[in-house]
VMD Tcl script that builds the backbone (N, CA, C; Angstrom):
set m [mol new atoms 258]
animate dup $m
set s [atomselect $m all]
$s set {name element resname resid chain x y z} {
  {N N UNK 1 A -7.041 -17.146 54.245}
  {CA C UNK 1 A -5.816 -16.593 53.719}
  {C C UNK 1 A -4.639 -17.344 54.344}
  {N N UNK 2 A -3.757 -18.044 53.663}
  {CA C UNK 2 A -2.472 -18.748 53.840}
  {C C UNK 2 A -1.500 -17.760 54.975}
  {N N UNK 3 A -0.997 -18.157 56.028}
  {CA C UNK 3 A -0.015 -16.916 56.578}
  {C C UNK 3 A 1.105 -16.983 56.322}
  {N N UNK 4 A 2.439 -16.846 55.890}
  {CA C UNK 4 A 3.492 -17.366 55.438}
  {C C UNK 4 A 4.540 -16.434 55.912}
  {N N UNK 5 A 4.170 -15.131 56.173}
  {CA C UNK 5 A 5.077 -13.765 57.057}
  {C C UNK 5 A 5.006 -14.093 58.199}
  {N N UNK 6 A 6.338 -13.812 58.835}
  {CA C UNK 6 A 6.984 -13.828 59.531}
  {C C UNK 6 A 7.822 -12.438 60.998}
  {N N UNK 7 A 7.027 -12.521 61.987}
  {CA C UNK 7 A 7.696 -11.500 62.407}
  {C C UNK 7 A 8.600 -11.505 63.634}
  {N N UNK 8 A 9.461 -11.357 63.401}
  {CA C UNK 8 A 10.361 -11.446 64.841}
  {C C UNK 8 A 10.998 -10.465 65.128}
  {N N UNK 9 A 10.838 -10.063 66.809}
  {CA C UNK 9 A 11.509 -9.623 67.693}
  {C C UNK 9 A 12.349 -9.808 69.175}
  {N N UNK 10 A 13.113 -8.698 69.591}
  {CA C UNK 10 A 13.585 -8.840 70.797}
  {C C UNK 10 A 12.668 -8.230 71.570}
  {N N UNK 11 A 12.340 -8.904 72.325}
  {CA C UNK 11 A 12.011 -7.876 74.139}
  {C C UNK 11 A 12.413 -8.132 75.242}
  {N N UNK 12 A 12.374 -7.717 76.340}
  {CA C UNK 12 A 12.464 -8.343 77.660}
  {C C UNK 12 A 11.791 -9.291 77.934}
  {N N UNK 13 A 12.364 -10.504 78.680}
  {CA C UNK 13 A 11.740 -11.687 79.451}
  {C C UNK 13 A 10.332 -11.200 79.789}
  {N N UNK 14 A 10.611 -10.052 80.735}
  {CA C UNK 14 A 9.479 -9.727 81.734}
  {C C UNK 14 A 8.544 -9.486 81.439}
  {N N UNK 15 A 8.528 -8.046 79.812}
  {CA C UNK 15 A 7.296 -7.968 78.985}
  {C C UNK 15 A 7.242 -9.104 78.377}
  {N N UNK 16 A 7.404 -9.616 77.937}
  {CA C UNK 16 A 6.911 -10.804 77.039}
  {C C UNK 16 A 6.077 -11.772 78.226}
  {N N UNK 17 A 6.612 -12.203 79.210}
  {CA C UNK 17 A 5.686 -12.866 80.635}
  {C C UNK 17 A 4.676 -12.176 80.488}
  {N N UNK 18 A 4.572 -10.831 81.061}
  {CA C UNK 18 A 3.330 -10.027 81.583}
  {C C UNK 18 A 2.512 -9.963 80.310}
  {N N UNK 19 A 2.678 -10.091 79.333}
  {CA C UNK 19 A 2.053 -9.591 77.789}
  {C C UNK 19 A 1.387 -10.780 77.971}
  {N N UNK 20 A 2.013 -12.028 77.688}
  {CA C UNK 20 A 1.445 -13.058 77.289}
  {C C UNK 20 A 0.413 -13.512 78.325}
  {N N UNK 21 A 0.430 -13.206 79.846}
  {CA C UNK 21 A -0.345 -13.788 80.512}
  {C C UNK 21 A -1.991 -13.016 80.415}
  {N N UNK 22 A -1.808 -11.318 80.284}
  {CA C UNK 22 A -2.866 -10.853 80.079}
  {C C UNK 22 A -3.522 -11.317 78.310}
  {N N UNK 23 A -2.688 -11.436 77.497}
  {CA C UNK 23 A -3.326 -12.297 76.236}
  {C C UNK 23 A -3.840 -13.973 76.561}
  {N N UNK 24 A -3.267 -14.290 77.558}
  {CA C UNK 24 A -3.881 -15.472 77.967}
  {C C UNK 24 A -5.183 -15.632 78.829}
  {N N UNK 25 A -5.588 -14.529 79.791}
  {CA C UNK 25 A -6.734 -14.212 80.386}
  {C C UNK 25 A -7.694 -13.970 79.226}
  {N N UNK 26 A -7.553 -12.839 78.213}
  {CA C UNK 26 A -8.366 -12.487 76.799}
  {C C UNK 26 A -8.777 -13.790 76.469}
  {N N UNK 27 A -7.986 -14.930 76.414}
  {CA C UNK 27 A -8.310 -16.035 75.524}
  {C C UNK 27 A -7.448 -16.175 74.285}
  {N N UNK 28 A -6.406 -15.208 73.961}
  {CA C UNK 28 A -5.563 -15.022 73.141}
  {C C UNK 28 A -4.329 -16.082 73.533}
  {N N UNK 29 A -3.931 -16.192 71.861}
  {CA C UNK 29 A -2.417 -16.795 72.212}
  {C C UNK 29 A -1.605 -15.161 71.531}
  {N N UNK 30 A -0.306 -15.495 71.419}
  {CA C UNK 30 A 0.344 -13.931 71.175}
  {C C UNK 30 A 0.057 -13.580 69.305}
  {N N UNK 31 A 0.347 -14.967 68.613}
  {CA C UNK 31 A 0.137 -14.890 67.350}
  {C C UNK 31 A -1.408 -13.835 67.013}
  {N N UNK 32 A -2.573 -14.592 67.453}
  {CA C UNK 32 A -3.348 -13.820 67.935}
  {C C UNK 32 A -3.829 -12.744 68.031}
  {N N UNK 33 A -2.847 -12.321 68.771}
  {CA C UNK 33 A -2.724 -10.743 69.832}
  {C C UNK 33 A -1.881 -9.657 68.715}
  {N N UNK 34 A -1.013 -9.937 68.267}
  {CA C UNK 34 A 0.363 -9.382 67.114}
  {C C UNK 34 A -0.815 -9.233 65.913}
  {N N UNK 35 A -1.610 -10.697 65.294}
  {CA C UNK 35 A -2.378 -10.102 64.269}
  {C C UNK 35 A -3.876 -9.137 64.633}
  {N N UNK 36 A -4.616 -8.981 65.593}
  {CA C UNK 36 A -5.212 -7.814 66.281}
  {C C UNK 36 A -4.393 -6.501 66.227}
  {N N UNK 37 A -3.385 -6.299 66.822}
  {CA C UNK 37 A -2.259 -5.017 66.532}
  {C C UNK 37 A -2.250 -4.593 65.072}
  {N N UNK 38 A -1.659 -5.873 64.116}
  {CA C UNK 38 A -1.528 -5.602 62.924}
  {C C UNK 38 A -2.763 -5.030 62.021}
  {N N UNK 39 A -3.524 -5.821 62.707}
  {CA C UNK 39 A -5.187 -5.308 61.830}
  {C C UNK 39 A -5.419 -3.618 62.232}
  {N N UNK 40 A -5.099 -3.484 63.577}
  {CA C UNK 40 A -5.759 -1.734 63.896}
  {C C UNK 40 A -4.929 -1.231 63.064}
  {N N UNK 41 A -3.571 -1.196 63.110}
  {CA C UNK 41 A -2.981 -0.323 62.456}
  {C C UNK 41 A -3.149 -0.357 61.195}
  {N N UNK 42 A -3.648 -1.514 60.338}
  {CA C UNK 42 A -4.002 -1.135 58.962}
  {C C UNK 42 A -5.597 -0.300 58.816}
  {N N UNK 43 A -6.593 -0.728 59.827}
  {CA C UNK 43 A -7.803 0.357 59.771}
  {C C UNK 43 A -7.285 0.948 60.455}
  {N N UNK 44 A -6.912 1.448 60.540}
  {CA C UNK 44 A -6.298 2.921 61.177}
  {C C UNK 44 A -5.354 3.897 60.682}
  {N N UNK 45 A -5.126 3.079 59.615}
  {CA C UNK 45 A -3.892 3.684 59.102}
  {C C UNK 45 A -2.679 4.360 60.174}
  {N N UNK 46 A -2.308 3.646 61.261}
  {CA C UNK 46 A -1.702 4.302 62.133}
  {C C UNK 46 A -1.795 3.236 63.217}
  {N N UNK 47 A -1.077 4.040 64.725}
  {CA C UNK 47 A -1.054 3.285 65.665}
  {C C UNK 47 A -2.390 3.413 66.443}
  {N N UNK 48 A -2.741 2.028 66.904}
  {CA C UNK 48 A -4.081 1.921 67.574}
  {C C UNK 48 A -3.714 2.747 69.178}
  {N N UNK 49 A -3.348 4.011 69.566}
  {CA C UNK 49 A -2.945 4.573 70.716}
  {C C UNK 49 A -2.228 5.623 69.812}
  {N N UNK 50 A -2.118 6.439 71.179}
  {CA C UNK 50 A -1.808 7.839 71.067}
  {C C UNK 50 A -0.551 7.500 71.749}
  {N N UNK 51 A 0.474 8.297 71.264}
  {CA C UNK 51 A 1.537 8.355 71.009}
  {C C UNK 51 A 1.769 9.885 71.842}
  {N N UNK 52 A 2.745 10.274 72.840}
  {CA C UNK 52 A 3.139 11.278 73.103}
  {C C UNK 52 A 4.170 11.522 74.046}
  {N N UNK 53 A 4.943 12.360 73.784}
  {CA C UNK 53 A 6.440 12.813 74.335}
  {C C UNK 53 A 6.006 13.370 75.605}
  {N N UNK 54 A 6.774 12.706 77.194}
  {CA C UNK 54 A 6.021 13.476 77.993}
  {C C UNK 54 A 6.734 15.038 78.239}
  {N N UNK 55 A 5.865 15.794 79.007}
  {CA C UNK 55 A 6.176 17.529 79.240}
  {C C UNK 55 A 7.158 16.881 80.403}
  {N N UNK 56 A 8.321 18.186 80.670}
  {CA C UNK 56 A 9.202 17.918 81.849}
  {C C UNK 56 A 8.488 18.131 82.964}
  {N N UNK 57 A 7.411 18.424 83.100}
  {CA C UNK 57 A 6.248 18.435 84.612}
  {C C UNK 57 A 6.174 17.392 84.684}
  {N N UNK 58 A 5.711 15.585 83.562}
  {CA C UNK 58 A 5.246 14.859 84.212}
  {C C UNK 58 A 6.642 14.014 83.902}
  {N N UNK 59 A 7.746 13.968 83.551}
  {CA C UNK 59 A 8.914 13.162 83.819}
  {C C UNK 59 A 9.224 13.456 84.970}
  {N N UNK 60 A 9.122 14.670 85.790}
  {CA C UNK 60 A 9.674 15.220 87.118}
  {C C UNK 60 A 8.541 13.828 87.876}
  {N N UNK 61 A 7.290 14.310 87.559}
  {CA C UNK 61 A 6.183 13.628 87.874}
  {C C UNK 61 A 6.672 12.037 88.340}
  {N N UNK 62 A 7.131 11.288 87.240}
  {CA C UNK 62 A 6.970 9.928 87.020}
  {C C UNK 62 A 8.050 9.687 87.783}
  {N N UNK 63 A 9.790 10.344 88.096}
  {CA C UNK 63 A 10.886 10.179 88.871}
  {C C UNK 63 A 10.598 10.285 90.153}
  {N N UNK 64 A 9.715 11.436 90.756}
  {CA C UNK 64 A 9.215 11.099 92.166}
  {C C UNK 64 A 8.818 10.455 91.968}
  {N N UNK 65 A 7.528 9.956 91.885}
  {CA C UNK 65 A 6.595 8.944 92.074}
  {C C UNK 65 A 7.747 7.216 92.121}
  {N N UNK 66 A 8.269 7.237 91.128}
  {CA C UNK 66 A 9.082 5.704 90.756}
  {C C UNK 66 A 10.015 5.955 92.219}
  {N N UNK 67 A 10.701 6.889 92.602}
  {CA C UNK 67 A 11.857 6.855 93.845}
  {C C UNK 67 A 10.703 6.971 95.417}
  {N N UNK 68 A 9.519 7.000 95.046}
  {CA C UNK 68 A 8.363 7.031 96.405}
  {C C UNK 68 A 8.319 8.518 96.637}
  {N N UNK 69 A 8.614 9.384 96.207}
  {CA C UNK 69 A 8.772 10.747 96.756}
  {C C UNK 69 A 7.005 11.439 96.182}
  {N N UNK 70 A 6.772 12.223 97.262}
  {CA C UNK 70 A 5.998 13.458 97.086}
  {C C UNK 70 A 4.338 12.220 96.698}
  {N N UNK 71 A 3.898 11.072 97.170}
  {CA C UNK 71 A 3.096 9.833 97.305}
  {C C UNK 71 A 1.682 10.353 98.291}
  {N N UNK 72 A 0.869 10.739 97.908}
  {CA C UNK 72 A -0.116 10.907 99.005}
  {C C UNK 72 A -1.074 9.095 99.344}
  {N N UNK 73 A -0.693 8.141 99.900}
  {CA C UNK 73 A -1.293 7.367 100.342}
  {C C UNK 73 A -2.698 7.142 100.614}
  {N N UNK 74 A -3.772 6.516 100.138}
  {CA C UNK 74 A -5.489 6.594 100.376}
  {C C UNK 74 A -5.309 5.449 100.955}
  {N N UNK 75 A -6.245 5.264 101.986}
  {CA C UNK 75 A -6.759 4.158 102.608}
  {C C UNK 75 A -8.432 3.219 101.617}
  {N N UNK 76 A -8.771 4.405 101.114}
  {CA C UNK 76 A -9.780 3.682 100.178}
  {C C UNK 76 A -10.494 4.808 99.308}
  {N N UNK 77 A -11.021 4.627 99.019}
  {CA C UNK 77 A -12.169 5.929 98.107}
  {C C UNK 77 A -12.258 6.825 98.974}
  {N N UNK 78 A -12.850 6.309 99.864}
  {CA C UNK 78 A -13.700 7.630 100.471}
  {C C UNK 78 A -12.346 8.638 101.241}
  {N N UNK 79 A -11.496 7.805 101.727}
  {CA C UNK 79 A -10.102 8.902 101.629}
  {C C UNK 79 A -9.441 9.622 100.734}
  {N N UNK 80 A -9.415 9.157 99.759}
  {CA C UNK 80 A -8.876 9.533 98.565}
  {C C UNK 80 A -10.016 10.766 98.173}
  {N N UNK 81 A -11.218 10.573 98.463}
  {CA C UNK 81 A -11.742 11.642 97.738}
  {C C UNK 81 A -12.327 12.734 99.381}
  {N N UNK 82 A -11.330 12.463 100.514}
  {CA C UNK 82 A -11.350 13.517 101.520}
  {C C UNK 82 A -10.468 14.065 101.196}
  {N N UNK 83 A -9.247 13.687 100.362}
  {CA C UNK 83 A -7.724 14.147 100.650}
  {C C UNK 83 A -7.884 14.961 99.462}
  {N N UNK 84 A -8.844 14.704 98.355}
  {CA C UNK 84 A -8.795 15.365 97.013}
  {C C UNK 84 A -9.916 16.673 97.653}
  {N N UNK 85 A -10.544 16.708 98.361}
  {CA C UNK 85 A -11.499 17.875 99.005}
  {C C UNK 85 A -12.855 17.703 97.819}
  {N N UNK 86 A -13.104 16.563 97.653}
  {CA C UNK 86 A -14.219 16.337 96.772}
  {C C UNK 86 A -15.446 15.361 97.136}
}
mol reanalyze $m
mol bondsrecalc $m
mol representation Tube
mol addrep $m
């Protein structure tokens, strides 16, 4: 099939770096990667991911966490799963 469409966007420098390098580990170039996207969402009729608005528990959630606040630190598994009591 001939490709002749065209899609362009804006993003950040930074996503576009980080995007492209993990499409470059895959073995992907981005063209690639954009027509994979494009394909789920046509079998899918939709977005290949779930989509959801977060609850104000986990925005509270994500603002500590991003400013370091309220962080329980593991030294490895087996801490992490002393500190979880599991």
């Amino acid at each position: 099939m001939i490709k002749t469409a065209t899609v362009r966007a804006r993003i950040q420098p930074r996503l576009k770096d980080n995007a492209e390098n993990v499409f470059h580990r895959l073995g992907l170039n981005p063209t690639q990667a954009i027509t994979i996207f494009y394909k789920q969402v046509e079998l899918r009729d939709g977005l290949p991911f779930d989509l959801a608005i977060p609850t104000s528990t986990t925005k509270q959630t994500f603002d500590a966490t991003d400013s370091g606040r309220d962080l329980i630190v593991c030294k490895n598994a087996a801490d992490m799963f002393k500190k979880l009591r599991i």
